[in-house]
C-alpha positions as CSV (number, residue, x, y, z in Angstrom):
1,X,62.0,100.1,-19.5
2,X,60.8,96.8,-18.3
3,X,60.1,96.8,-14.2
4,X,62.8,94.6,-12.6
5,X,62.3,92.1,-9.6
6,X,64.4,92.0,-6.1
7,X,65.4,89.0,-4.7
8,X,67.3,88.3,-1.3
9,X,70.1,86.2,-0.5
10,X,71.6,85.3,3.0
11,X,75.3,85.1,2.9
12,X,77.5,83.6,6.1
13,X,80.7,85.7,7.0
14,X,83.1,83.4,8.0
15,X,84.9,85.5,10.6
16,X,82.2,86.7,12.2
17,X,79.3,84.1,11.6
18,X,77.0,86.7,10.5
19,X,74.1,86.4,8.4
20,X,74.2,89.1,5.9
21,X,71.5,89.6,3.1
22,X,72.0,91.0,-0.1
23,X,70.1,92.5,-2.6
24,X,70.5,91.7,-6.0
25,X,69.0,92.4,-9.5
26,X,67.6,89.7,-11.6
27,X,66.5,90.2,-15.5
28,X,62.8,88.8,-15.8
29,X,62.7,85.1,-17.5
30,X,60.7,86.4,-20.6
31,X,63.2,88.9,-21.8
32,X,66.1,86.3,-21.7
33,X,63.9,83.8,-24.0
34,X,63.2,86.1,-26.5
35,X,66.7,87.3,-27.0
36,X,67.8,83.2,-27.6
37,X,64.4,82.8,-29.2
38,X,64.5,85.4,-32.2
39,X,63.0,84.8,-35.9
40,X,65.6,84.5,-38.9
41,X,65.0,86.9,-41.7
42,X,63.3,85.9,-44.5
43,X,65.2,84.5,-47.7
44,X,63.9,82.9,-51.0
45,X,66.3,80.1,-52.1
46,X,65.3,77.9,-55.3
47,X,65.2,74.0,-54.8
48,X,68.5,72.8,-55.3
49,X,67.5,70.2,-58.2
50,X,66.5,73.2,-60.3
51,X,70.2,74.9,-60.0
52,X,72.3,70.9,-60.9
53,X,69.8,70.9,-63.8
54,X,70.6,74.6,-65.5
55,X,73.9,74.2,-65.0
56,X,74.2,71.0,-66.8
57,X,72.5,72.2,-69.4
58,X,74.8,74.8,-70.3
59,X,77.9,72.4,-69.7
60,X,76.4,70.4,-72.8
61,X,75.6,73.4,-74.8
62,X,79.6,74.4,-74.6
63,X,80.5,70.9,-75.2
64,X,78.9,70.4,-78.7
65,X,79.5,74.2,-79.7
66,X,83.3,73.5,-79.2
67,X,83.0,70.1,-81.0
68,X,81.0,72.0,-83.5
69,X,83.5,74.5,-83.8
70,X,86.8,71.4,-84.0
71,X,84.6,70.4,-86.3
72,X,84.5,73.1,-88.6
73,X,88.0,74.1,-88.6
74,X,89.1,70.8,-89.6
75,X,87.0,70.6,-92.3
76,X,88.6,74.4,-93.5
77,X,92.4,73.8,-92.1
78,X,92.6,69.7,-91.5
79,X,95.7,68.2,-93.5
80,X,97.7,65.2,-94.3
81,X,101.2,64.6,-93.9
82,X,102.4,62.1,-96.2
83,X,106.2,60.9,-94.9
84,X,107.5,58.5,-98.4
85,X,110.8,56.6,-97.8
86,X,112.5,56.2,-101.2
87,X,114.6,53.4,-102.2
88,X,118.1,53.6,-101.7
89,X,121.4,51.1,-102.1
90,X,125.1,52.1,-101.6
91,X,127.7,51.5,-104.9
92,X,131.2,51.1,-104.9
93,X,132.0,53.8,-107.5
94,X,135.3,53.5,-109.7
95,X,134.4,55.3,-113.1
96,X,137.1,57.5,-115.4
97,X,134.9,59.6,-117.5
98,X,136.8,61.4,-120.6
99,X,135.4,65.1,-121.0
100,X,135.6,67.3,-123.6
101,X,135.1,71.1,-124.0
102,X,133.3,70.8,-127.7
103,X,132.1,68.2,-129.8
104,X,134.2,69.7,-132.5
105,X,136.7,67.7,-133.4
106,X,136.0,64.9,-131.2
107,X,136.6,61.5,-133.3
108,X,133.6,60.3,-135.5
109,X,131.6,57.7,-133.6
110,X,133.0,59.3,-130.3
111,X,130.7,62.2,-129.1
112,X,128.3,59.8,-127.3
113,X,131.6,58.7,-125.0
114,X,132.6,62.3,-123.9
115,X,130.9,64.6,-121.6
116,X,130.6,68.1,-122.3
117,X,132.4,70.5,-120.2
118,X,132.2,73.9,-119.5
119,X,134.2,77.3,-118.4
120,X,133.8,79.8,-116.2
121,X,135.1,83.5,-114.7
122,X,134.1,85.2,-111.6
123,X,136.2,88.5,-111.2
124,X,137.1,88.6,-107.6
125,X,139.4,91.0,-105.5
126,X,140.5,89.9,-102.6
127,X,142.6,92.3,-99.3
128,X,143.9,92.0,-95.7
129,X,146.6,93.7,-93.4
130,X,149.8,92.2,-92.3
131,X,152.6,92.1,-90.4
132,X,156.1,93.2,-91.7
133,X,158.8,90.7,-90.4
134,X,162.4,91.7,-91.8
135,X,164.8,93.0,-90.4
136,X,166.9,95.4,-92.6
137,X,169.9,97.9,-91.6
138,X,169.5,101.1,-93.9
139,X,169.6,104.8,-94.2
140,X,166.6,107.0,-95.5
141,X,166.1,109.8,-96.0
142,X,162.7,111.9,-95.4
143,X,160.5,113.0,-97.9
144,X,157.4,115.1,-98.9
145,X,155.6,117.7,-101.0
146,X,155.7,121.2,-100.2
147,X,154.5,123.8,-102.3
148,X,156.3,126.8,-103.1
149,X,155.0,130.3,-103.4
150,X,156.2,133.2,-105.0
151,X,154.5,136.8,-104.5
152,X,157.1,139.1,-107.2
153,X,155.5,139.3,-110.4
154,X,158.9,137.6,-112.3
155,X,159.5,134.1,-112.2
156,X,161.6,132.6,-110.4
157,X,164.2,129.6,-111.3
158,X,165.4,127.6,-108.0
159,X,168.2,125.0,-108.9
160,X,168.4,121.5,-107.6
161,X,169.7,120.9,-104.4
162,X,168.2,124.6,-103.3
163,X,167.9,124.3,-99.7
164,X,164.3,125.0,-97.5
165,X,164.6,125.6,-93.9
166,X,162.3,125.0,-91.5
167,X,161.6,127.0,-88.3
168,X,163.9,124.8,-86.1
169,X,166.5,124.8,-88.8
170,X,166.3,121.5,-90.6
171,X,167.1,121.3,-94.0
172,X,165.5,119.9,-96.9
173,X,166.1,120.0,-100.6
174,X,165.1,119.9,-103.6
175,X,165.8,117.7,-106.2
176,X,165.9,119.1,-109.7
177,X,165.4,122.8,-111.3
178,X,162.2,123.8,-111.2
179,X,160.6,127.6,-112.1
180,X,158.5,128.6,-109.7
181,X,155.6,131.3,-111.8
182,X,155.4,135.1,-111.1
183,X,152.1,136.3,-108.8
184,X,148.9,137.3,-110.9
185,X,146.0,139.9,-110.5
186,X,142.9,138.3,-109.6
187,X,139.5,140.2,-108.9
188,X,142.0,143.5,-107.8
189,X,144.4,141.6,-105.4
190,X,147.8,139.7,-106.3
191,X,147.7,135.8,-106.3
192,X,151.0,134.4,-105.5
193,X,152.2,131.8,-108.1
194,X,153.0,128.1,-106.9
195,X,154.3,124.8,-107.4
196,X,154.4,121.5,-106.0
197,X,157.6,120.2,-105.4
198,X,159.0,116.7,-103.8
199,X,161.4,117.7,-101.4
200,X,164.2,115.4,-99.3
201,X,165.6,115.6,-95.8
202,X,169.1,116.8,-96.2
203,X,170.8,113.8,-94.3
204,X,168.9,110.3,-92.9
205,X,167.2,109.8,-90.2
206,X,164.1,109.7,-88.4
207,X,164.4,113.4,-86.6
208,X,163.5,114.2,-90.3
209,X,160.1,112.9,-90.0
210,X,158.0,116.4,-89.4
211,X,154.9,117.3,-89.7
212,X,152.9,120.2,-91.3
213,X,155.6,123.6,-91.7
214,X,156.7,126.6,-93.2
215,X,160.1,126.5,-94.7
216,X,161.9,129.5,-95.7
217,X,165.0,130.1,-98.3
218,X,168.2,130.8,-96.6
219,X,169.3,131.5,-99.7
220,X,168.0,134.3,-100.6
221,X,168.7,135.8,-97.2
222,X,169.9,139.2,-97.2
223,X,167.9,140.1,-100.0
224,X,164.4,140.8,-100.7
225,X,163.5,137.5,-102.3
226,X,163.9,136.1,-99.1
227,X,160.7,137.4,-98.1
228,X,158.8,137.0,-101.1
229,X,159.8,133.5,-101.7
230,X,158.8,130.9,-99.4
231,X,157.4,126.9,-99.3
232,X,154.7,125.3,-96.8
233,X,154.4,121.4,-97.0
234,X,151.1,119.8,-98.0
235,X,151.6,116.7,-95.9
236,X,153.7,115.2,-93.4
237,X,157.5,114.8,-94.6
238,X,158.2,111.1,-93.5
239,X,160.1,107.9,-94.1
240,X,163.2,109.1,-92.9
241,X,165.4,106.0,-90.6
242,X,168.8,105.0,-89.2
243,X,169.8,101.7,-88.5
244,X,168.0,98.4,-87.8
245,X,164.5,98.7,-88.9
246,X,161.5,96.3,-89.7
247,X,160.6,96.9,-93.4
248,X,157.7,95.2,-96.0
249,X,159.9,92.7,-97.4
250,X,159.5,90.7,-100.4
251,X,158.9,87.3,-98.3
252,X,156.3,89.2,-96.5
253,X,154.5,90.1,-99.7
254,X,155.1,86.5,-100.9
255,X,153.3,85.8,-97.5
256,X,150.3,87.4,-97.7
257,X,149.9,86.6,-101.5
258,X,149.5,82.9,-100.2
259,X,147.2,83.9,-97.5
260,X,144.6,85.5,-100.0
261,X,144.7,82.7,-102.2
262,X,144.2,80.6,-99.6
263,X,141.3,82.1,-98.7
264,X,139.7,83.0,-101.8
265,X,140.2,79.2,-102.6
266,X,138.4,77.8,-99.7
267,X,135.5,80.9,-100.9
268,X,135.5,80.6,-104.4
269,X,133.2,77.6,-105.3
270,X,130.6,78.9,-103.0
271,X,130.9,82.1,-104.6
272,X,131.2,80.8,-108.2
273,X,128.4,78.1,-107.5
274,X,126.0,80.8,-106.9
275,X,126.6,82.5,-110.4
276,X,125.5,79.0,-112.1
277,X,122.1,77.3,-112.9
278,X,120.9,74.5,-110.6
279,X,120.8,71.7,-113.8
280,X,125.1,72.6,-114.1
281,X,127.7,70.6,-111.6
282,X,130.5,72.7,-110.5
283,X,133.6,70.5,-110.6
284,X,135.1,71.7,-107.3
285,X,138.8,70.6,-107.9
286,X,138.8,72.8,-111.1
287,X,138.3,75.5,-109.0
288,X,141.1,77.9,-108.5
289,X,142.1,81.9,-108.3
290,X,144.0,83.9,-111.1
291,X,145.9,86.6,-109.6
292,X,146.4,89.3,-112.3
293,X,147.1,92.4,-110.4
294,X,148.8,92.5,-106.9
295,X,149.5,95.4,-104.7
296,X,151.1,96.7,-100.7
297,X,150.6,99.9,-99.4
298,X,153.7,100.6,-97.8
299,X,155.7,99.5,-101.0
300,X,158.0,96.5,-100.4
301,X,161.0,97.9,-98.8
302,X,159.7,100.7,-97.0
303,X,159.8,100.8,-93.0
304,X,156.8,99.8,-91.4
305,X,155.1,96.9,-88.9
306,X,152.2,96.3,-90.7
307,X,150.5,96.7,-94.6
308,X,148.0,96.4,-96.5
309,X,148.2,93.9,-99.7
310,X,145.8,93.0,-102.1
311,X,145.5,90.8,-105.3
312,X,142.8,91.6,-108.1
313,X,142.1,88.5,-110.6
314,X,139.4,86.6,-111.3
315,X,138.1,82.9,-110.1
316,X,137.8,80.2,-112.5
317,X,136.8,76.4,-112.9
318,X,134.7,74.1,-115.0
319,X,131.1,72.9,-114.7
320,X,128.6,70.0,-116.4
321,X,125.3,69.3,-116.8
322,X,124.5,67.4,-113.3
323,X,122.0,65.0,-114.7
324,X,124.4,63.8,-117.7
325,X,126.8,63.1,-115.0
326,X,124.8,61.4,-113.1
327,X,123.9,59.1,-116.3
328,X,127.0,58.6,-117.3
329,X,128.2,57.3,-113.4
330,X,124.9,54.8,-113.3
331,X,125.9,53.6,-116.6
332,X,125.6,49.7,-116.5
333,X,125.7,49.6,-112.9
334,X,124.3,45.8,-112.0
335,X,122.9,46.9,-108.8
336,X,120.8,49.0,-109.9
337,X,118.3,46.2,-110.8
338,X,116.9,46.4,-107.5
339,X,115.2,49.2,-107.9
340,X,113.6,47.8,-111.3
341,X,114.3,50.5,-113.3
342,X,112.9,53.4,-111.3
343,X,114.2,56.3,-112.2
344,X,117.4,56.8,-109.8
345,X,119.7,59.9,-108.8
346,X,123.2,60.1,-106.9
347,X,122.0,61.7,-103.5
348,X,126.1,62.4,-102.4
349,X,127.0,63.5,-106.1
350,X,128.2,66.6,-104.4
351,X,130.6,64.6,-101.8
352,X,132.0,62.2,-103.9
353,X,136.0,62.0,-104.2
354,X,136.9,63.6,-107.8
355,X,140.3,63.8,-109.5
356,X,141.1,65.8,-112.5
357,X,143.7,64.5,-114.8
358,X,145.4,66.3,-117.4
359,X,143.0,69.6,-116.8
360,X,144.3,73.1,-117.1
361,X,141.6,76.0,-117.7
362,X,142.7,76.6,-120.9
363,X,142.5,72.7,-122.0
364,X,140.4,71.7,-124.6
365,X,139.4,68.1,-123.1
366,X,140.4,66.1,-119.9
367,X,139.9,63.3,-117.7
368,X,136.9,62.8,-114.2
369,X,138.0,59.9,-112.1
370,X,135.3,59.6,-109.5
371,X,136.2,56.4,-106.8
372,X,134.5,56.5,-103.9
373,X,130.5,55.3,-101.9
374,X,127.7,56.6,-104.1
375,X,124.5,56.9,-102.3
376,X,121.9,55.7,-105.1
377,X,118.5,57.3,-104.1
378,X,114.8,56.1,-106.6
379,X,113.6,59.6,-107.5
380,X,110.1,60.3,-106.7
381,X,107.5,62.6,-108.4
382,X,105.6,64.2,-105.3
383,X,103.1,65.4,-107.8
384,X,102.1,62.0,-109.1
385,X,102.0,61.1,-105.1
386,X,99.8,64.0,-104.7
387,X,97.3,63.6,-107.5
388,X,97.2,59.4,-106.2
389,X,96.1,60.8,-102.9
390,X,93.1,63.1,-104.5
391,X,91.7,60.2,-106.6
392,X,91.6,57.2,-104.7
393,X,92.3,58.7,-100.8
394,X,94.6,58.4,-98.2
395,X,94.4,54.6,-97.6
396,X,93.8,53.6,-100.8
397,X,97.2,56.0,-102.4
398,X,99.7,54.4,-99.5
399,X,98.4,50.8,-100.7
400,X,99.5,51.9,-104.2
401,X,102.6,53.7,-103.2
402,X,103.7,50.9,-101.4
403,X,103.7,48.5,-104.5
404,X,105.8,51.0,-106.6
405,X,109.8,49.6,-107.1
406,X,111.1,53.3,-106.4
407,X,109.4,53.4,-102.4
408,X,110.3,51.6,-99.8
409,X,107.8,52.9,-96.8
410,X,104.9,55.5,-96.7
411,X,103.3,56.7,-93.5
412,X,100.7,59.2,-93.4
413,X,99.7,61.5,-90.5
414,X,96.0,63.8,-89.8
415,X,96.4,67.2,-88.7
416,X,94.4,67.4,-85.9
417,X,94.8,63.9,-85.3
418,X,91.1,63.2,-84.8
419,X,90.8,64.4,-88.8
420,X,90.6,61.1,-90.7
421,X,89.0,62.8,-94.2
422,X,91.5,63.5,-97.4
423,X,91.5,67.3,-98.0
424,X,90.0,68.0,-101.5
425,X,92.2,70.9,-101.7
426,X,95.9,70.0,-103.1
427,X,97.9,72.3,-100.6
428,X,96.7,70.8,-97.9
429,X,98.3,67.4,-98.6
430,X,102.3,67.9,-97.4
431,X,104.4,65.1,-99.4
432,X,107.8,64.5,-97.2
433,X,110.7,62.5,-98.6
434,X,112.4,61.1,-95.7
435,X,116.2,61.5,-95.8
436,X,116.1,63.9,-98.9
C-alpha cells in the first residue's frame, strides 16, 4: 500500500476565535493521474473503405442474379394477353319463320322455306306438402287393422258386425264374415291361426282414435272360446271425428296441382336444356309439364291440416338446330353489310322475345315469330388469331387483325409487363373476346 502524506490546516472557530489545526489525508498526485490516464485495450478494426467496398460488391451480385433469375422465368412462364373486340350492330328483328316437324310432305319446292323442328320428353316427378283449408261438418268413424288369433284347433266363422272390445270397453266391429283358421303344430308347440281384418269404431267420433290394444270377444263370453279367441291391432285405429273439421278438399288438391306445375315450369327448360346437344335451340315457350299421374296422402276428404301431393308426368317442348336459326333470322338483313360479309352470329339468340303460333306437342308443323333487338356479333376464329400471332408476332398480328371487317379493336398485354417477346409455345398466348 502506497505511503500517504499529512498535511495541516488551521481552521478559525467562530465563537471562540481559536485557531484549530487539523490533520487531514491527501492521496499522492501520481496515483490520481494514472487512474484518468489509463491505456485503452487493444482492438484491430479494418479501414473503413475496405468494408463500403465488399458490401457493394455483393449488393451488385444479388442485383443481376435476381434479374438473371426474372429473366429466366419469363423466358419459361412470360405470356401474352390478346383482348379482340368483335364487331357488333343492333337489328330491329320482325321475322315469322314457318317450322315443320319433317320434310315429308312439305310442298315440292318448299323444304328450303321451313325449318326443322324437333321433340322432346324428360320424365319428371315433382312433390310438396300443403295445407288443408276446408271446412266440412261430418261424422266418421274410426278404423284399423287388427289381427285375430285363434289357439282351438277348429276353425272359427265370426259374422259381420261381430263385436271386439277393448280393455276400456270400446267397441269395434267387423265388417263382413270372415273364418278365422284352427292353431297348427309347429317344431312340437301349437301356433295359433290368424287373420287380418279391417275393423270400425262402433259409433263416430274422435274418442275412437286409439292406439296399439288388445280386444277381446264379448261374445263368446261365458264360454271357452272367449279365451281362446282374441284380436290385437297392428296399427293405430284412427280417423274417427264429430263435427266441424278441416279436411283435404278437392280445391286444395286443385291447389297444389297448380303449385307443382308452376314450379316444374319455371324448372323444366333448365332441366330439359341439359339433356340436349349444344348445336340444338330449345324453344323455351314450347316448354311445358304433362301431368299423367297425381296423388295426396291423406286422400281428398279425409280430416287433416296438412298433405302431401304429388304429380308424376313427363316435361316436354321442341328444339332446332341453333345455327339454322340463326341463318334463317340474318336472312337478307341490309345491315349486315357493315360487317362485309364476316361471318356473323345472334349474341342474345337466347333472350329474344318468341311466340308460337298454332303449336301443340303433338303438331306436325307451326309457326316462330321472333320481334324484338338482335344483338349481331362478327364471329371470330381465336385459332386463326393465334396461329397470326406465332408467324408474324405480336405487333405485326394486331396490325393485321386490325384490318379484318369482323374486329373492331385489339389490345395486347405482356405477362410480366417488362416481357416484350411472343411465346413460341401456343398456350401461352390467351385470346380474349371482349363482351363474349
Amino acid at each position: 500500500m502506497p505511503r500517504q502524506t499529512k498535511e495541516s490546516f488551521i481552521d478559525i472557530l467562530p465563537s471562540s476565535g481559536k485557531r484549530v489545526i487539523s490533520d487531514v489525508v491527501i492521496a499522492p498526485r501520481k496515483e490520481i493521474t494514472s487512474q484518468f490516464f489509463k491505456e485503452p485495450p487493444a482492438a484491430i478494426k479494418p479501414p473503413k473503405r475496405y468494408l463500403r467496398t465488399g458490401r457493394r460488391g455483393r449488393s451488385v451480385f444479388t442485383i443481376l442474379a435476381l434479374l438473371a433469375l426474372a429473366a429466366v422465368l419469363s423466358a419459361v412462364f412470360g405470356k401474352v394477353e390478346v383482348t379482340v373486340t368483335p364487331k357488333a350492330l343492333s337489328v330491329q328483328m320482325d321475322k315469322t319463320l314457318p317450322l315443320s316437324k319433317s320434310r315429308d310432305g312439305l310442298p315440292d319446292g318448299s323444304a328450303g322455306n321451313f325449318l326443322i323442328f324437333r321433340t322432346l320428353t324428360l320424365p319428371h316427378k315433382e312433390s310438396g306438402s300443403f295445407n288443408a283449408t276446408e271446412e266440412k261438418f261430418q261424422d266418421r268413424k274410426a278404423q284399423g287393422i287388427v289381427a285375430l288369433f285363434n289357439k282351438s284347433k277348429a276353425p272359427q266363422i265370426l259374422i259381420a258386425s261381430t263385436r271386439l272390445e277393448a280393455p276400456d270397453g270400446r267397441i269395434y266391429r267387423i265388417p263382413k264374415t270372415i273364418v278365422v283358421p284352427g292353431a297348427k303344430t309347429q317344431g312340437g308347440q301349437a301356433v295359433p291361426g290368424s287373420l287380418d281384418v279391417t275393423v270400425i269404431a262402433d259409433k263416430a267420433g274422435a274418442e275412437y282414435n286409439i292406439g296399439l290394444s288388445d280386444f277381446t270377444l264379448p261374445g263368446f263370453k261365458d264360454s271357452p272360446k272367449y279365451e281362446l279367441v282374441f284380436a290385437r291391432s297392428k296399427a293405430e285405429i284412427s280417423g274417427g271425428a264429430s263435427g266441424k273439421q278441416i279436411v283435404v278438399g278437392k280445391s286444395d288438391t286443385d291447389s297444389a296441382l297448380t303449385a307443382l306445375m308452376l314450379r316444374v315450369r319455371e324448372a323444366a327448360p333448365k332441366l330439359i336444356s341439359g339433356k340436349i346437344p349444344k348445336e340444338e335451340f330449345l324453344i323455351a315457350e314450347s316448354v311445358e309439364y304433362a301431368a299423367a299421374k297425381e296423388g295426396s296422402d291423406p286422400a281428398p276428404g279425409s280430416p287433416a291440416e296438412k298433405f302431401d301431393f304429388s304429380a308424376e308426368g313427363e316435361i316436354r317442348g321442341a328444339s332446332v338446330e341453333r345455327r339454322a336459326l340463326e341463318e334463317a333470322l340474318l336472312k337478307n338483313l341490309p345491315e349486315l353489310a357493315a360487317l362485309e360479309g364476316a361471318p356473323v352470329r345472334v349474341k342474345n339468340l337466347d333472350k329474344l322475345p318468341m311466340k308460337l303460333i298454332g303449336y301443340k306437342f303433338e303438331a306436325r308443323s307451326f309457326t316462330l315469330a321472333v320481334r324484338g333487338t338482335a344483338e349481331i356479333e362478327a364471329v371470330v376464329d381465336t385459332q386463326t388469331l393465334k396461329s397470326a400471332i406465332l408467324e408474324h408476332g405480336v405487333r405485326g398480328a394486331i396490325l393485321r387483325f386490325s384490318a379484318l371487317p369482323s374486329i373492331s379493336g385489339v389490345e395486347a398485354r405482356f405477362k410480366p409487363f417488362w416481357w416484350r417477346k411472343t411465346p413460341s409455345d401456343p398456350s401461352r398466348i390467351d385470346i380474349i373476346l371482349q363482351g363474349s
